[in-house]
C-alpha positions in Angstrom: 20.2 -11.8 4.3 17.2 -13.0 2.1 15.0 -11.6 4.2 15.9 -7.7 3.3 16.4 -8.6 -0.9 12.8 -7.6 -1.8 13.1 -4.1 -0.5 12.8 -1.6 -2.9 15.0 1.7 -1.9 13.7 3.5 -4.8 9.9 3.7 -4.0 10.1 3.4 0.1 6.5 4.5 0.0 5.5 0.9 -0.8 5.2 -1.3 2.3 7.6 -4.1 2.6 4.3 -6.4 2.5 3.0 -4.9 -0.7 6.4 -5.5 -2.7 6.4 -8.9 -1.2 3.3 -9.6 -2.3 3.7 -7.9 -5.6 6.6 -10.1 -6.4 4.9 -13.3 -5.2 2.3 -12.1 -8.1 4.4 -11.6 -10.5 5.3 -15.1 -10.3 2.2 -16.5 -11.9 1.0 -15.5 -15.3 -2.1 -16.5 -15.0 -3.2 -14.2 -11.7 -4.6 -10.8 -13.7 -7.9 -10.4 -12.8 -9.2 -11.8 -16.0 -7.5 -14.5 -16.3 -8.2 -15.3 -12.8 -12.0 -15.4 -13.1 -11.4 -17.7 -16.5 -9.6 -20.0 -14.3 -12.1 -20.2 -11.5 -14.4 -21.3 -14.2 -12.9 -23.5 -15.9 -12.2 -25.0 -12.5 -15.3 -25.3 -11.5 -16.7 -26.4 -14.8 -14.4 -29.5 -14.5 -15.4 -30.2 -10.9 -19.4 -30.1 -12.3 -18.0 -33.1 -14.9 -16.4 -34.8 -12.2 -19.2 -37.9 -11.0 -16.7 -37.8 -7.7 -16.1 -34.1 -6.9 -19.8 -32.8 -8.4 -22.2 -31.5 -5.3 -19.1 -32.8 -2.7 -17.0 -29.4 -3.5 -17.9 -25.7 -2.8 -18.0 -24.4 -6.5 -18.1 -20.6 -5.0 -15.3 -18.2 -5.9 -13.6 -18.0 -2.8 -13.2 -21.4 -2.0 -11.9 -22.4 -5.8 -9.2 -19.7 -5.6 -7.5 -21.0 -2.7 -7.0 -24.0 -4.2 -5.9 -22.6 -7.8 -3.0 -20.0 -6.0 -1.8 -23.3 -3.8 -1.0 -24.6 -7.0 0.0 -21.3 -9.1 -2.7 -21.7 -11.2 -1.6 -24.8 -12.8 -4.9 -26.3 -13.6 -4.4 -30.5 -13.7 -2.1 -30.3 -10.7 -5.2 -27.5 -9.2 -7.5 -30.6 -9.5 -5.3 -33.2 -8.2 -5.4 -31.0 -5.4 -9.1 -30.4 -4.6 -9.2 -34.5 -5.6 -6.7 -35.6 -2.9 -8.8 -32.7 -0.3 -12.2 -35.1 -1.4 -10.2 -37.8 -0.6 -8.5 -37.6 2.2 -12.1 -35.6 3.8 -13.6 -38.3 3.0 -10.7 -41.3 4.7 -10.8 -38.9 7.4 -14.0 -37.9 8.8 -13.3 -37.3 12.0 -10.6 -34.5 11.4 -13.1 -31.8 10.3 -14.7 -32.5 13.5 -16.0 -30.0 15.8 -15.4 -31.2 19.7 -15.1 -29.9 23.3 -11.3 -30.6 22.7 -10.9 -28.9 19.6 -12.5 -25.8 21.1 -10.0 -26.3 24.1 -6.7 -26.7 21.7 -8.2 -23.0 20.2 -8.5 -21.2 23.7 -4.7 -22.5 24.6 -3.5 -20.8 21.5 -3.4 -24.0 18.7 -2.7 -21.6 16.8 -2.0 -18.4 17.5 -1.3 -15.9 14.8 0.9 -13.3 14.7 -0.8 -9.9 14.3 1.7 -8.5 11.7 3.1 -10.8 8.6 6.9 -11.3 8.4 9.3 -9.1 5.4 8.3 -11.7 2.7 4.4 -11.4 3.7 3.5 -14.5 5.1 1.7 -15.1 7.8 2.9 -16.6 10.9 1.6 -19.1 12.8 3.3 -20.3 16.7 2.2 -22.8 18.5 3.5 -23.1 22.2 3.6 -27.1 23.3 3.8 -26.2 26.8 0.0 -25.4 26.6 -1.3 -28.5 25.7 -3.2 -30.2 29.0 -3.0 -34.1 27.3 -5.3 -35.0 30.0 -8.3 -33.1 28.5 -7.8 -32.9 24.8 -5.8 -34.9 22.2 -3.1 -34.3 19.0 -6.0 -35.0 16.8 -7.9 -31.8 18.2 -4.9 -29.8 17.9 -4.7 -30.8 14.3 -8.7 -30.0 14.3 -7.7 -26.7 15.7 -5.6 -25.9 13.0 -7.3 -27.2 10.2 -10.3 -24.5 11.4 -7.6 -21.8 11.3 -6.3 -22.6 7.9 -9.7 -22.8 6.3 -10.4 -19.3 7.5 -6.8 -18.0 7.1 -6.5 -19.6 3.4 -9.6 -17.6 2.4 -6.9 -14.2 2.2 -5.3 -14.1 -1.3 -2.7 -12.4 0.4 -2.1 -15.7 2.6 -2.5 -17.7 -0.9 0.3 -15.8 -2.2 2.8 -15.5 0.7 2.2 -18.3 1.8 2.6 -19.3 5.7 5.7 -20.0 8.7 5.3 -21.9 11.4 7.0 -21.8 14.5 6.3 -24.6 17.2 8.0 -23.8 20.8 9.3 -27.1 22.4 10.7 -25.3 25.4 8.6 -26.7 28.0 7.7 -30.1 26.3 8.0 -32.7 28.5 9.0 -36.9 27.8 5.2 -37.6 29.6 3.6 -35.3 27.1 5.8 -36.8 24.3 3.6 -40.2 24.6 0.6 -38.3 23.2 2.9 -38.4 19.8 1.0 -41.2 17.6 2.7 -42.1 15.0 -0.3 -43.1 13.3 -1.7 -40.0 13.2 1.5 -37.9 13.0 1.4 -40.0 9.1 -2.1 -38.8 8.6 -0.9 -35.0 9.6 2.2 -35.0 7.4 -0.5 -36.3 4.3 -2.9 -34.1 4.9 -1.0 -30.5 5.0 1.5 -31.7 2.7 -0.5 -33.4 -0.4 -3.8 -32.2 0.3 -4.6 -29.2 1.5 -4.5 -25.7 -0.1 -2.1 -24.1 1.7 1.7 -23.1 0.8 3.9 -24.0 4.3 7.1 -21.7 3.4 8.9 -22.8 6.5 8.3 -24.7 9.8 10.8 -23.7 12.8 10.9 -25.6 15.6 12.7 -24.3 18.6 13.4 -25.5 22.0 13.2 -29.0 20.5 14.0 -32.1 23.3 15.5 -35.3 21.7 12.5 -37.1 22.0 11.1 -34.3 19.7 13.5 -34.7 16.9 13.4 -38.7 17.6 9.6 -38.1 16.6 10.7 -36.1 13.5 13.0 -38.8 12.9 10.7 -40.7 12.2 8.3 -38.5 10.0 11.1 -37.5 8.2 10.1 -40.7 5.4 6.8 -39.4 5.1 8.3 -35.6 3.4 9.1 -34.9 0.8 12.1 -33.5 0.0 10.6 -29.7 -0.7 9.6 -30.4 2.7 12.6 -31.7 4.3 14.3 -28.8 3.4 11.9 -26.4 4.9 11.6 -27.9 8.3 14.2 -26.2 10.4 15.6 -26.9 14.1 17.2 -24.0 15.8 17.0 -25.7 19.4 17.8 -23.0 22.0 19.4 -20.7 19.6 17.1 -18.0 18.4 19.2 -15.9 16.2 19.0 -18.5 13.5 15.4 -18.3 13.5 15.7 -14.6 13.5 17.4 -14.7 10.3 14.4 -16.8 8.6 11.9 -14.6 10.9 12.7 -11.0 11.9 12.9 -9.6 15.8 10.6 -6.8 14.9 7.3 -9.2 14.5 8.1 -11.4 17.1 6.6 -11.7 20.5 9.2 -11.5 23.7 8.7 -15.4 24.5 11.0 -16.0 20.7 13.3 -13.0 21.4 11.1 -10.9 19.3 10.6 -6.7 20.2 6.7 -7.3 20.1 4.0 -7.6 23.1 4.1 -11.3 24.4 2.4 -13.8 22.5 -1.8 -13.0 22.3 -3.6 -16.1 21.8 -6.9 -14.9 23.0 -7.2 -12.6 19.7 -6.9 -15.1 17.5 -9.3 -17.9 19.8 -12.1 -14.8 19.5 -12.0 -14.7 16.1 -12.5 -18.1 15.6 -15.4 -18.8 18.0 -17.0 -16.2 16.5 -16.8 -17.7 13.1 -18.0 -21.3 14.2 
């Protein structure tokens, strides 16, 4: 199983996470600390040229390096990225809003994060459908909600490198709440985490999933792109196929899992206490 390849018997002093994420450095010859802070200012000596990007961007470290290890340091296609951020930010105002309802989708656990990060060192994401109340906030806050969490979560190189899995529980999801799925916005969802914003989605698992669910993905699925396509996977009621893309041993009881049940009050705090 791919999950277990990484493990180095010969040094088992070394976490599973830290040889994950030493491999996942490894991978880009450009992230030695050196190099790295050339890159970050070359970056943001081309985003000072820029008429369009100059004053709209955050030039600090933190923020440029998120952006440069989404795109493994390759600098033009680094800058495309930030580009399509400005852009889309800019089509799209009212996504990096702050309402009632966002706040709402954040107490009810859209997201909640795992505590500890799977065998390849990503972090993991669930999100539970059954929670959402569509009769006090909308999909757009959910996506709100999770934008907040990403722009905090994508601030840990160790998320940059790893990258993230999400798992979305459909279990409960009923045809009623199913109506709340705009298309519209759905498109703008898909564009958004997939062509413009820094963050490197290694798999999304949904389980549980009703047909009006994958009727929905159905008709998303000409919005992916292929990378994409192939990382979306539906395991229905079966959870030992998404065991073998996400170990037991992480996992809360509610996904078969050998950990406490799912926490989303730990995350939620954090977050308020950031905003």
């Amino acid at each position: 199983m791919a999950e277990y390849n990484w493990y180095d018997f010969n040094n088992t002093k070394r976490s599973l996470k830290e040889l994950a994420i030493q491999k996942n450095s490894d991978e880009y010859d450009k992230d030695s600390p050196k190099q790295r802070a050339c890159a970050i200012e070359v970056l943001r000596h081309k985003i000072q040229e820029s008429q369009v990007l100059r004053g709209e961007i955050k030039t600090d470290d933190k923020n440029l390096i998120r952006f440069l290890y989404a795109r493994k340091f390759n600098m033009p296609e680094t800058l495309n990225l930030i580009e399509n951020y400005y852009d889309y930010k800019q089509k799209h105002p009212e996504i990096f809003q702050v309402t009632n309802g966002t706040k709402l989708a954040i107490k009810d656990g859209f997201p909640s994060i795992l505590k500890d990060r799977d065998r390849r060192g990503r972090c993991v994401l669930v999100l539970n459908s059954s929670n959402w109340d569509t009769n006090i906030y909308s999909l757009i806050d959910i996506f709100r909600a999770l934008i907040i969490s990403l722009e905090k979560l994508t601030l840990d190189s160790h998320n940059q490198i790893c990258g993230f899995v999400i798992i979305i529980d459909w279990s409960e999801f009923t045809l009623k709440q199913s109506a709340n799925l705009n298309p519209r916005l759905l498109k703008i969802i898909v564009e958004g985490l997939q062509d413009c914003y820094p963050a490197k989605f290694k798999g999304i698992h949904f389980i549980g999933q009703p047909w009006y669910v994958a009727t929905a993905l159905t008709v998303m699925k000409p919005f992916l792109k292929e990378k994409a396509r192939n990382r979306i996977h539906l395991h229905g009621n079966n959870l030992a196929t998404l065991h073998e893309h996400v170990t037991i041993d992480i996992l809360p009881t509610e996904l078969g899992g050998e950990g406490p049940p799912l926490d989303t009050a730990r995350w939620a705090d954090q977050i308020f206490h950031s905003l």
